[in-house]
mmJSON file of the N, C-alpha and C atoms, coordinates in Angstrom:
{"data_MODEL":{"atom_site":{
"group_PDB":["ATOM","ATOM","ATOM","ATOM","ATOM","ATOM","ATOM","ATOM","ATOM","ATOM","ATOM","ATOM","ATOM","ATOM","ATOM","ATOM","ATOM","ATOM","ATOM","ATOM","ATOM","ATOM","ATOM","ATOM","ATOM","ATOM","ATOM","ATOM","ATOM","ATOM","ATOM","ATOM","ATOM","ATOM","ATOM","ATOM","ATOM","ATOM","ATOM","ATOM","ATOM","ATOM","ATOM","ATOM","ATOM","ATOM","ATOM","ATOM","ATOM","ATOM","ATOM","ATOM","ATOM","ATOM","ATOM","ATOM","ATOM","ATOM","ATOM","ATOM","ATOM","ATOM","ATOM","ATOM","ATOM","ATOM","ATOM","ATOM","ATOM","ATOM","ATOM","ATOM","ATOM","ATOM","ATOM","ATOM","ATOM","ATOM","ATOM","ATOM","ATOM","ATOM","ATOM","ATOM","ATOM","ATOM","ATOM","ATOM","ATOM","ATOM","ATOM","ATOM","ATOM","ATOM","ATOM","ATOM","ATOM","ATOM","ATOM","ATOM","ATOM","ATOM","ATOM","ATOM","ATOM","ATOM","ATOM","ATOM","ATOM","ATOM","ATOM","ATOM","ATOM","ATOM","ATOM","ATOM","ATOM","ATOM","ATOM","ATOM","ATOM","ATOM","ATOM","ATOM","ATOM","ATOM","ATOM","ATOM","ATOM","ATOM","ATOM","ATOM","ATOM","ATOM","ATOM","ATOM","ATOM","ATOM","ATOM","ATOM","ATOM","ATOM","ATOM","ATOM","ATOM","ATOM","ATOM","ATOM","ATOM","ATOM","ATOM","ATOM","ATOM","ATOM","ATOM","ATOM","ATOM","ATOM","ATOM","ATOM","ATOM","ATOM","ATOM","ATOM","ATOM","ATOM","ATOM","ATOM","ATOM","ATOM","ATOM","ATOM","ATOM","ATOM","ATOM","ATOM","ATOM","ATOM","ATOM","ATOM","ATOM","ATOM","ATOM","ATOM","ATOM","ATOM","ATOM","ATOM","ATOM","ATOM","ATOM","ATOM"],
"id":[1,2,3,4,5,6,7,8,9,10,11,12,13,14,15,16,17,18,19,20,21,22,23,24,25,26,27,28,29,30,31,32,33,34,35,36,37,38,39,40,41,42,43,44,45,46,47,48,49,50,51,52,53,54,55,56,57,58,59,60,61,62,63,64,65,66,67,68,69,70,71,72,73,74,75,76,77,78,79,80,81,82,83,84,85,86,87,88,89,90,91,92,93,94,95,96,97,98,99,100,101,102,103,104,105,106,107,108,109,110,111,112,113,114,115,116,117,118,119,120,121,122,123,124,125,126,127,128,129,130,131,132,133,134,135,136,137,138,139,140,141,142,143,144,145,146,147,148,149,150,151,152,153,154,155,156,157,158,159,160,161,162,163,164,165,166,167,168,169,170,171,172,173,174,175,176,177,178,179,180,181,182,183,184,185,186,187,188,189,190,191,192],
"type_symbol":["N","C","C","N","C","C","N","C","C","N","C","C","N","C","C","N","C","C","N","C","C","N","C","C","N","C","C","N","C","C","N","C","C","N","C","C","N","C","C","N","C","C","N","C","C","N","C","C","N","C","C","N","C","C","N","C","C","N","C","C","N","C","C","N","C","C","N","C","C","N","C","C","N","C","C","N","C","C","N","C","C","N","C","C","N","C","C","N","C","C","N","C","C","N","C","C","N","C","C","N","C","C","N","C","C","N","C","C","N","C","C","N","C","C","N","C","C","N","C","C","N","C","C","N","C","C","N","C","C","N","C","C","N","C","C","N","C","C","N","C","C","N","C","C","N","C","C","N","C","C","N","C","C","N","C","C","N","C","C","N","C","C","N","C","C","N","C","C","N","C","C","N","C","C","N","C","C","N","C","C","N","C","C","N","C","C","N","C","C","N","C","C"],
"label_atom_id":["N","CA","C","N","CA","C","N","CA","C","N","CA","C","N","CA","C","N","CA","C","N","CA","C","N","CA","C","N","CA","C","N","CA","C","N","CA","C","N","CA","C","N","CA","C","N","CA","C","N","CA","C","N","CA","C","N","CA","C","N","CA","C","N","CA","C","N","CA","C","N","CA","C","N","CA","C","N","CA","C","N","CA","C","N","CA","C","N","CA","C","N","CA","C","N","CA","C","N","CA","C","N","CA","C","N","CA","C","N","CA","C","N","CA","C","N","CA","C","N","CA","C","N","CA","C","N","CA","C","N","CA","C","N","CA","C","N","CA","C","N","CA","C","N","CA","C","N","CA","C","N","CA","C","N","CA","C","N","CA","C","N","CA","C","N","CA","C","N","CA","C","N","CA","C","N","CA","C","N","CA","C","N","CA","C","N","CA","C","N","CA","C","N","CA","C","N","CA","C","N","CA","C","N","CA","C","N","CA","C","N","CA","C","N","CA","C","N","CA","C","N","CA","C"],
"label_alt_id":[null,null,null,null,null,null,null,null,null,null,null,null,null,null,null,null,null,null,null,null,null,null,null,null,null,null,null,null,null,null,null,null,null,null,null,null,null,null,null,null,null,null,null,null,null,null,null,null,null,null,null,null,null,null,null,null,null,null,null,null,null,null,null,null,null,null,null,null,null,null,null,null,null,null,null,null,null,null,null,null,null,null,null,null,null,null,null,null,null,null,null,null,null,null,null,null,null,null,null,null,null,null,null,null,null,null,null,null,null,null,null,null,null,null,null,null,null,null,null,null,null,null,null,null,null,null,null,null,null,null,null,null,null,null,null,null,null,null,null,null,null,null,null,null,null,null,null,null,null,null,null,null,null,null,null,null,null,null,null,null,null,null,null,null,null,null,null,null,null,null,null,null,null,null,null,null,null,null,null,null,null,null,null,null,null,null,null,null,null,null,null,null],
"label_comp_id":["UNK","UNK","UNK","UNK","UNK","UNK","UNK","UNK","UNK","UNK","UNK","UNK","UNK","UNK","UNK","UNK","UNK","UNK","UNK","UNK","UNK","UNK","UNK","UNK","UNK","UNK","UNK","UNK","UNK","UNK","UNK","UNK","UNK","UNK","UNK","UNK","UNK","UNK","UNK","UNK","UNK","UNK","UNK","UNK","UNK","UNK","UNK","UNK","UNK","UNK","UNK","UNK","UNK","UNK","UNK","UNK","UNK","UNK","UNK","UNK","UNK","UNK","UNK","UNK","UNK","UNK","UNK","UNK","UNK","UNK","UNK","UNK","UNK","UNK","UNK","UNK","UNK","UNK","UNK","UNK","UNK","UNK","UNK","UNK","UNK","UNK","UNK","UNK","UNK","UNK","UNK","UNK","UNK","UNK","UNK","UNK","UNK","UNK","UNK","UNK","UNK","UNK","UNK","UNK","UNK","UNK","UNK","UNK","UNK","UNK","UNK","UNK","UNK","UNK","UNK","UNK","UNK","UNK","UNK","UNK","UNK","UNK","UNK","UNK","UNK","UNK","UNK","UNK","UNK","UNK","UNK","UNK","UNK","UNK","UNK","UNK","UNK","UNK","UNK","UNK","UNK","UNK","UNK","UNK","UNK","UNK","UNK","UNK","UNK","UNK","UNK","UNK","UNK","UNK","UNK","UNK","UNK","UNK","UNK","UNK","UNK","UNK","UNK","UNK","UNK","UNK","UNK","UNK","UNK","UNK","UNK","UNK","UNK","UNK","UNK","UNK","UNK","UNK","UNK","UNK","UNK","UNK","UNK","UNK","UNK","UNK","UNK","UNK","UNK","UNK","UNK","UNK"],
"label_asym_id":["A","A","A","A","A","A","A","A","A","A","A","A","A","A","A","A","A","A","A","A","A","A","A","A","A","A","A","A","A","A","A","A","A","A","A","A","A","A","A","A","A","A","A","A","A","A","A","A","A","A","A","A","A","A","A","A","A","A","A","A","A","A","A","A","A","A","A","A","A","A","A","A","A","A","A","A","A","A","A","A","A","A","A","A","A","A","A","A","A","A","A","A","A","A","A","A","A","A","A","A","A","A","A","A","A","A","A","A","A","A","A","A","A","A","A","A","A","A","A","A","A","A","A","A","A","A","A","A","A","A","A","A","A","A","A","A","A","A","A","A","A","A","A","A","A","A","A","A","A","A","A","A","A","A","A","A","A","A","A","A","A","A","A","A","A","A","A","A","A","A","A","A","A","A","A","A","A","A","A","A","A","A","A","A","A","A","A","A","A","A","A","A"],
"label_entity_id":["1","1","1","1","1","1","1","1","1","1","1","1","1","1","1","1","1","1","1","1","1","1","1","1","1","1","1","1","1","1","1","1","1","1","1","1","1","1","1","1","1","1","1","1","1","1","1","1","1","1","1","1","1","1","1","1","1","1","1","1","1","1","1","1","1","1","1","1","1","1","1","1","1","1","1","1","1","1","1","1","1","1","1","1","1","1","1","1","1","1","1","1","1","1","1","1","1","1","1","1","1","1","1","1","1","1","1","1","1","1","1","1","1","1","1","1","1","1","1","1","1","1","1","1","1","1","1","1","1","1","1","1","1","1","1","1","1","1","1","1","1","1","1","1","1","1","1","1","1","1","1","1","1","1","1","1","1","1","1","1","1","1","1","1","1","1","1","1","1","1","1","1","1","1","1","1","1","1","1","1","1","1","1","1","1","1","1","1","1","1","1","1"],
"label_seq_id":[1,1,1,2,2,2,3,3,3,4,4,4,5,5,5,6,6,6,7,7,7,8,8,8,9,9,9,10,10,10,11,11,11,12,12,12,13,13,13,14,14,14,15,15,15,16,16,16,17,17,17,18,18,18,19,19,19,20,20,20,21,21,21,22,22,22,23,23,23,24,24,24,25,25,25,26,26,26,27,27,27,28,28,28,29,29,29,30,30,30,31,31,31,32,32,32,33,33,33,34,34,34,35,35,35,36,36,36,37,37,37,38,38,38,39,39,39,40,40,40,41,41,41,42,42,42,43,43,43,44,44,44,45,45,45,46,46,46,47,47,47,48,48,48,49,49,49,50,50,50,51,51,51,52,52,52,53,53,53,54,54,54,55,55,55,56,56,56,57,57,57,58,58,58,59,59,59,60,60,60,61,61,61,62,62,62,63,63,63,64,64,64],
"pdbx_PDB_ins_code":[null,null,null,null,null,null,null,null,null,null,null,null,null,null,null,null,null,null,null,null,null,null,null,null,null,null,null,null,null,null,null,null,null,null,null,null,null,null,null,null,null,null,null,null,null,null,null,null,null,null,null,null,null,null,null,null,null,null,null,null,null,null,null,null,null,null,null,null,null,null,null,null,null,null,null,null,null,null,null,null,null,null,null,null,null,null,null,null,null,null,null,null,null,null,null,null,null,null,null,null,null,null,null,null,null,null,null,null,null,null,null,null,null,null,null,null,null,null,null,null,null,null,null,null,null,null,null,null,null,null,null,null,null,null,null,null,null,null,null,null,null,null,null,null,null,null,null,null,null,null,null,null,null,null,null,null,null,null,null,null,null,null,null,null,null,null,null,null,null,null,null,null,null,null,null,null,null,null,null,null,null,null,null,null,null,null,null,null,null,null,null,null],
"Cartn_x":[-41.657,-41.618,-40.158,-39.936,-38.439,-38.259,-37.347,-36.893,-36.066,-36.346,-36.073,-35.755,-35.377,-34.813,-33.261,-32.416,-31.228,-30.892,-30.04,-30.151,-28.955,-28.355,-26.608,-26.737,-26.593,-26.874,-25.411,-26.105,-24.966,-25.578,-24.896,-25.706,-24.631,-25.397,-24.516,-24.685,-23.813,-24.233,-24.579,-25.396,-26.113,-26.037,-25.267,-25.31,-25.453,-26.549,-26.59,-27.821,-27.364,-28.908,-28.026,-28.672,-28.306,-29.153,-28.498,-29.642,-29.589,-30.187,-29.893,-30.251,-29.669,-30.712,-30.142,-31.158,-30.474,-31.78,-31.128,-31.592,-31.456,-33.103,-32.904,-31.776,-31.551,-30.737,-31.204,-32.819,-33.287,-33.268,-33.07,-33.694,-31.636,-30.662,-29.058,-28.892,-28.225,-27.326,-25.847,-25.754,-24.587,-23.162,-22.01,-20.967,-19.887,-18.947,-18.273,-19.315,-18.644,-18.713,-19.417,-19.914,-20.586,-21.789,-22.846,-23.892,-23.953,-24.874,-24.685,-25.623,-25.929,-26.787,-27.558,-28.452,-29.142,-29.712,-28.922,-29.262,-30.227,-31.226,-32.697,-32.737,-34.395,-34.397,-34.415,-34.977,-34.691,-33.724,-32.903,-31.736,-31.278,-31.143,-30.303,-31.205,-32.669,-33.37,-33.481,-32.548,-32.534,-31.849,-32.16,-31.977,-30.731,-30.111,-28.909,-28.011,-27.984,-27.369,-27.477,-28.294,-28.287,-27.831,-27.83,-27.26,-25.956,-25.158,-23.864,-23.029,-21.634,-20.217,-20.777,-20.448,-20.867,-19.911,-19.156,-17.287,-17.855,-19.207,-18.913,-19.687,-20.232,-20.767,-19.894,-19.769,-19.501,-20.397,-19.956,-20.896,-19.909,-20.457,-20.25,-20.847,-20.231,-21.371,-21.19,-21.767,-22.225,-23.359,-23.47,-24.203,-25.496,-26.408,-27.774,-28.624],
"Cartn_y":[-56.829,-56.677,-56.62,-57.257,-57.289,-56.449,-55.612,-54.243,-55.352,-54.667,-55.47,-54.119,-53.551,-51.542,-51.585,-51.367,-51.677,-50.314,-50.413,-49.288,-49.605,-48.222,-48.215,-48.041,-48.133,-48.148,-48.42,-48.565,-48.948,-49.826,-50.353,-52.192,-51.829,-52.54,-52.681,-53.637,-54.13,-55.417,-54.791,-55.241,-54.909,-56.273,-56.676,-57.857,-58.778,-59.903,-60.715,-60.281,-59.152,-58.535,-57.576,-57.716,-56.814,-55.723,-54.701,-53.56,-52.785,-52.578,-51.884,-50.28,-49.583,-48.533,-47.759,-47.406,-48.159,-46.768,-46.433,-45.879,-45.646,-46.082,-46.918,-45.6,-46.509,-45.309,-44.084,-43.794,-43.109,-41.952,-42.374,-41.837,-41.081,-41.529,-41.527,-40.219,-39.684,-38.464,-38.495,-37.62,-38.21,-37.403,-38.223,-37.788,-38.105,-37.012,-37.724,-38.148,-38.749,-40.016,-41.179,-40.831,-42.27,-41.708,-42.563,-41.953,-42.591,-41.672,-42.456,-42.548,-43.178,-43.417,-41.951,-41.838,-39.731,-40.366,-40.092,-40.229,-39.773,-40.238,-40.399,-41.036,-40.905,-41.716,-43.321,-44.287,-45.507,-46.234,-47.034,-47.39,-46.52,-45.549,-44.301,-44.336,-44.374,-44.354,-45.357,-46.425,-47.671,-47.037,-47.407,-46.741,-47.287,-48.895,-48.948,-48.159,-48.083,-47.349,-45.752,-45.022,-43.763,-43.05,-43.997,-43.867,-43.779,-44.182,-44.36,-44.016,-43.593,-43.353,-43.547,-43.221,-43.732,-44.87,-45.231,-46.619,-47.063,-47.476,-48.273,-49.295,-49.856,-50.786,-51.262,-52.522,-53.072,-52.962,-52.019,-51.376,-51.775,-51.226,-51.822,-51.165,-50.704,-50.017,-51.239,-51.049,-51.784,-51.235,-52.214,-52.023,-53.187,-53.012,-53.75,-54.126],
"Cartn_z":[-10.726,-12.162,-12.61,-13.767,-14.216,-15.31,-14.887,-15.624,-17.133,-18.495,-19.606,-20.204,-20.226,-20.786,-20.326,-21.048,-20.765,-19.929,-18.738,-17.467,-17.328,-16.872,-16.092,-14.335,-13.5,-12.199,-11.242,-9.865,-8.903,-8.228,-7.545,-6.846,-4.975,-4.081,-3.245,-2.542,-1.84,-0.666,0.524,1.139,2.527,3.549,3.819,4.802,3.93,3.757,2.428,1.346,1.348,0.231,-0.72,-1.909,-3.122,-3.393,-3.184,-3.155,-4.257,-5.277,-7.04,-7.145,-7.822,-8.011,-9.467,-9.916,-11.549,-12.447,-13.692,-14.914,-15.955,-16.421,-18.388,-18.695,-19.822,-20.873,-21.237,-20.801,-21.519,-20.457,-19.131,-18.061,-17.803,-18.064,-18.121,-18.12,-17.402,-17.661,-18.47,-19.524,-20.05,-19.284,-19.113,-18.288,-19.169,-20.212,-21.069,-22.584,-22.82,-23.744,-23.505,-21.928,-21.17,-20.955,-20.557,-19.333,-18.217,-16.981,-15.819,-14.867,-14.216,-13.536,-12.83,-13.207,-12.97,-11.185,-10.379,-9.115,-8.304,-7.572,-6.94,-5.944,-5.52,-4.474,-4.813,-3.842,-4.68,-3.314,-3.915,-3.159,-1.905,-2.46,-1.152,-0.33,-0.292,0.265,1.382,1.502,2.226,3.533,4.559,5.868,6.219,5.612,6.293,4.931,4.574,3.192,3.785,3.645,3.76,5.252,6.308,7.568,8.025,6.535,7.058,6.103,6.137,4.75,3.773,2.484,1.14,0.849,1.551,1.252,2.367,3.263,4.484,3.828,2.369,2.009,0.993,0.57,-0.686,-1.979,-3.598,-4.071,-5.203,-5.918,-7.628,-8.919,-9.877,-10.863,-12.169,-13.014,-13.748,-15.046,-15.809,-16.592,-16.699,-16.572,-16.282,-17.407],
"occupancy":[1.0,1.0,1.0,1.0,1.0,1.0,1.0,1.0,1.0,1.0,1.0,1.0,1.0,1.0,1.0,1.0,1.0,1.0,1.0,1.0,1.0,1.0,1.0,1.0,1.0,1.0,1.0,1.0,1.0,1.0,1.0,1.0,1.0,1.0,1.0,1.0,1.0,1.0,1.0,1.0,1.0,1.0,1.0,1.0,1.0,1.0,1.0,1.0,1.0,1.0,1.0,1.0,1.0,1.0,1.0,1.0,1.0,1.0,1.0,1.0,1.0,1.0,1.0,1.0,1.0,1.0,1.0,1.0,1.0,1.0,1.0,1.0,1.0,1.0,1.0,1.0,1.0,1.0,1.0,1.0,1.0,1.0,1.0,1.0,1.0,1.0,1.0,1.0,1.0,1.0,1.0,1.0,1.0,1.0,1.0,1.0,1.0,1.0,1.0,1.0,1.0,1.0,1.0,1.0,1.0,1.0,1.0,1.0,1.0,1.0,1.0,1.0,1.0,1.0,1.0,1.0,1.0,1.0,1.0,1.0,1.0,1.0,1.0,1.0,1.0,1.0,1.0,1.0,1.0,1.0,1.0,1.0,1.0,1.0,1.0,1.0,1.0,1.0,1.0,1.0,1.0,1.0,1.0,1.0,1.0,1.0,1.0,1.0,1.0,1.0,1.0,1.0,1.0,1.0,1.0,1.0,1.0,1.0,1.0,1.0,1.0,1.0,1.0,1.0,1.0,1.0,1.0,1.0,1.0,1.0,1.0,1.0,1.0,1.0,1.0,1.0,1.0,1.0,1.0,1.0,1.0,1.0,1.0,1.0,1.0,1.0,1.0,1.0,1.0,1.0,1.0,1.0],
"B_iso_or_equiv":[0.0,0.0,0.0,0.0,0.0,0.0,0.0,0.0,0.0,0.0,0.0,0.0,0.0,0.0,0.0,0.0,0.0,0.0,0.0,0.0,0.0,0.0,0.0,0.0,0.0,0.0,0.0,0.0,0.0,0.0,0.0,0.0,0.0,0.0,0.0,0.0,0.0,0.0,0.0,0.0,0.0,0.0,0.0,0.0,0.0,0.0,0.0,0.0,0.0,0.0,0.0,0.0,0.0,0.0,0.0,0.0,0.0,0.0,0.0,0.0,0.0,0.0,0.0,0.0,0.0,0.0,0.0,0.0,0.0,0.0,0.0,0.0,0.0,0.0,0.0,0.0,0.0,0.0,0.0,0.0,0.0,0.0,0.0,0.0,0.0,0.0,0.0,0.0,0.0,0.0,0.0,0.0,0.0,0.0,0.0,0.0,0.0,0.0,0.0,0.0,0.0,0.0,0.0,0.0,0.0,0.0,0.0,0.0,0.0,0.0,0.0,0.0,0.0,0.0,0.0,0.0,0.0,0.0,0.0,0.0,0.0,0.0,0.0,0.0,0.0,0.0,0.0,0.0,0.0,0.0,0.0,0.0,0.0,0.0,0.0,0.0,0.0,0.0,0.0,0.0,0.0,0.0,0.0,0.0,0.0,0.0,0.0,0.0,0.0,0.0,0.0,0.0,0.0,0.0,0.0,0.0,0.0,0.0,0.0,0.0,0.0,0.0,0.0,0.0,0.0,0.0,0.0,0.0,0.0,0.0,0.0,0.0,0.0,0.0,0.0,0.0,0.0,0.0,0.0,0.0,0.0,0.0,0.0,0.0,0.0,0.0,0.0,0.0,0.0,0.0,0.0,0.0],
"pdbx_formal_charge":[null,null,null,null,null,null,null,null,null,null,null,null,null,null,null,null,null,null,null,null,null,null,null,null,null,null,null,null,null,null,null,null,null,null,null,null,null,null,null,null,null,null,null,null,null,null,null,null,null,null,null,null,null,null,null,null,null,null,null,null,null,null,null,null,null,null,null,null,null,null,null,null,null,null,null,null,null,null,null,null,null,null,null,null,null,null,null,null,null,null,null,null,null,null,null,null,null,null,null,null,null,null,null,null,null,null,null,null,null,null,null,null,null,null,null,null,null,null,null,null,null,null,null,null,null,null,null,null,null,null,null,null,null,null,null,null,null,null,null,null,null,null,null,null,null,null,null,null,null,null,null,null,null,null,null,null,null,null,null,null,null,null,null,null,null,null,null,null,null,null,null,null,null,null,null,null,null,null,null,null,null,null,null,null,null,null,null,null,null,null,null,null],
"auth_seq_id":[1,1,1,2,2,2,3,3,3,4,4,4,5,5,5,6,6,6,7,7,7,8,8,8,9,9,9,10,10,10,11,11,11,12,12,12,13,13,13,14,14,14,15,15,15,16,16,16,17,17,17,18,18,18,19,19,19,20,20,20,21,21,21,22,22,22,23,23,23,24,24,24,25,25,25,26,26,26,27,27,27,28,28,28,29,29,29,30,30,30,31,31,31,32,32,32,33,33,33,34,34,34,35,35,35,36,36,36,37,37,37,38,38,38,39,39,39,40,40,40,41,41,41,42,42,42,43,43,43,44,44,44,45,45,45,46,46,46,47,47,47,48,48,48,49,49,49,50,50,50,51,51,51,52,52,52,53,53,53,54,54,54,55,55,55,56,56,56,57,57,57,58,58,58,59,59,59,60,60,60,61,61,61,62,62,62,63,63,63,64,64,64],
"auth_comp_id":["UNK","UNK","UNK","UNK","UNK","UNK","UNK","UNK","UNK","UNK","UNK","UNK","UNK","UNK","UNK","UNK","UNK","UNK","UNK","UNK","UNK","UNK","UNK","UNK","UNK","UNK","UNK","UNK","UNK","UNK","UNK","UNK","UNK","UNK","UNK","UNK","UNK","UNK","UNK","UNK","UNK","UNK","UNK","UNK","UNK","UNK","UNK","UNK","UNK","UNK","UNK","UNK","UNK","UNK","UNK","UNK","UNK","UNK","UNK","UNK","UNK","UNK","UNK","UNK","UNK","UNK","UNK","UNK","UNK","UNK","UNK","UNK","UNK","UNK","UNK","UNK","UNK","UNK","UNK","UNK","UNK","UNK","UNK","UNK","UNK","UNK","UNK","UNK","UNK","UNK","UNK","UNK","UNK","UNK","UNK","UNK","UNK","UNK","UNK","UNK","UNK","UNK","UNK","UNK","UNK","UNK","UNK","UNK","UNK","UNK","UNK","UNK","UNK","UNK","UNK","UNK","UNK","UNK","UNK","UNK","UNK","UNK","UNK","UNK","UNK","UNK","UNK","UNK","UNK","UNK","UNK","UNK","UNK","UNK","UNK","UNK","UNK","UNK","UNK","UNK","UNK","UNK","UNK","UNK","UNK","UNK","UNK","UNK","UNK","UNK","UNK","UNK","UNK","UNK","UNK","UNK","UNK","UNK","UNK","UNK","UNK","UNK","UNK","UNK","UNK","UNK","UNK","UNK","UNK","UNK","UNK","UNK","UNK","UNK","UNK","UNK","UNK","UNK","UNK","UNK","UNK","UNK","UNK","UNK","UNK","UNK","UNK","UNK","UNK","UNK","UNK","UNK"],
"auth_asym_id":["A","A","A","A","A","A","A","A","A","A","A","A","A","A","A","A","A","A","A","A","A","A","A","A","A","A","A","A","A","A","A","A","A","A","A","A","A","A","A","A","A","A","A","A","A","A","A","A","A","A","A","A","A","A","A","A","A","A","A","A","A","A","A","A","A","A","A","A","A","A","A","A","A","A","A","A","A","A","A","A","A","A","A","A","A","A","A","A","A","A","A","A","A","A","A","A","A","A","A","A","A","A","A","A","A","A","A","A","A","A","A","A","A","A","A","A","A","A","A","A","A","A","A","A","A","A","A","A","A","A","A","A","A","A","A","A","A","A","A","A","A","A","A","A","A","A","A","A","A","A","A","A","A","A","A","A","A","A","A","A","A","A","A","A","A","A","A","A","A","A","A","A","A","A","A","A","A","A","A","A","A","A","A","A","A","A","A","A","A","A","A","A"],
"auth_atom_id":["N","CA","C","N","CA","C","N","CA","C","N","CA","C","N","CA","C","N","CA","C","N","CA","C","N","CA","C","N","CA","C","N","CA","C","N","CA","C","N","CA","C","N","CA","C","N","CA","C","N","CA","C","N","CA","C","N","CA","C","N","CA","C","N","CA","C","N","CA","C","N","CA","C","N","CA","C","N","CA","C","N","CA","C","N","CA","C","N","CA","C","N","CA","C","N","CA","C","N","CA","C","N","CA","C","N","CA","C","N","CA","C","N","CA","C","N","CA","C","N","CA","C","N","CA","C","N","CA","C","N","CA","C","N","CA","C","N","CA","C","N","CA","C","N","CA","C","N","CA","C","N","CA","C","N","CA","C","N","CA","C","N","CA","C","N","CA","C","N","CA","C","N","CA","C","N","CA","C","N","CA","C","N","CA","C","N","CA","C","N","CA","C","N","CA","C","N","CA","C","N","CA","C","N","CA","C","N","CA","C","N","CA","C","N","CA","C","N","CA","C","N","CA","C"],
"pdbx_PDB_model_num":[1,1,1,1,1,1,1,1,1,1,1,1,1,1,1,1,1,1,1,1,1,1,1,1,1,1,1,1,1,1,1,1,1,1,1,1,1,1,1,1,1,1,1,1,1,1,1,1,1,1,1,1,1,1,1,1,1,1,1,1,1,1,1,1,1,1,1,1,1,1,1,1,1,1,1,1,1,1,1,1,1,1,1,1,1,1,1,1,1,1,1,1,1,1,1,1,1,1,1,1,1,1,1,1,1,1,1,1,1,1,1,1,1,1,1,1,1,1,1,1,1,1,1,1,1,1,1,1,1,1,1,1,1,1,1,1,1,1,1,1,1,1,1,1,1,1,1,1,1,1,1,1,1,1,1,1,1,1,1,1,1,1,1,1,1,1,1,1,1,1,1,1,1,1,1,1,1,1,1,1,1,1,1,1,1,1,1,1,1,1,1,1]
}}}
C-alpha cells in the first residue's frame, strides 16, 4: 500500500535495498520548530540494521 499522508522519516541503504521508516505528520514529534520522525519499531526492526552501529549503514533523513 502506498503511504499518500505527508511523513518525515529516515531511509537507509542495506546492500541494494532501501529500507524506510517513516511518520505522517500527524503521528511527528515536534523537536524545535521542526517535527520528527516519533521512533518505533518498523525499520529498526530489520535484523541487519538493528545488529549493528547506528553509522555502519548509509542513511538519510528526509521528508516523504
Amino acid at each position: 500500500m502506498k503511504n499518500t499522508e505527508p511523513s518525515v522519516g529516515i531511509f537507509w541503504r542495506v546492500g541494494e535495498v532501501l529500507v524506510a521508516d517513516r511518520s505522517t505528520l500527524a503521528e511527528a514529534e515536534p523537536y524545535g520548530d521542526c517535527l520528527t520522525h516519533a521512533a518505533g519499531p518498523g525499520a529498526a526492526q530489520v535484523a541487519d540494521i538493528a545488529s549493528t552501529e547506528y553509522d555502519a549503514w548509509p542513511r538519510g533523513r528526509d521528508r516523504l
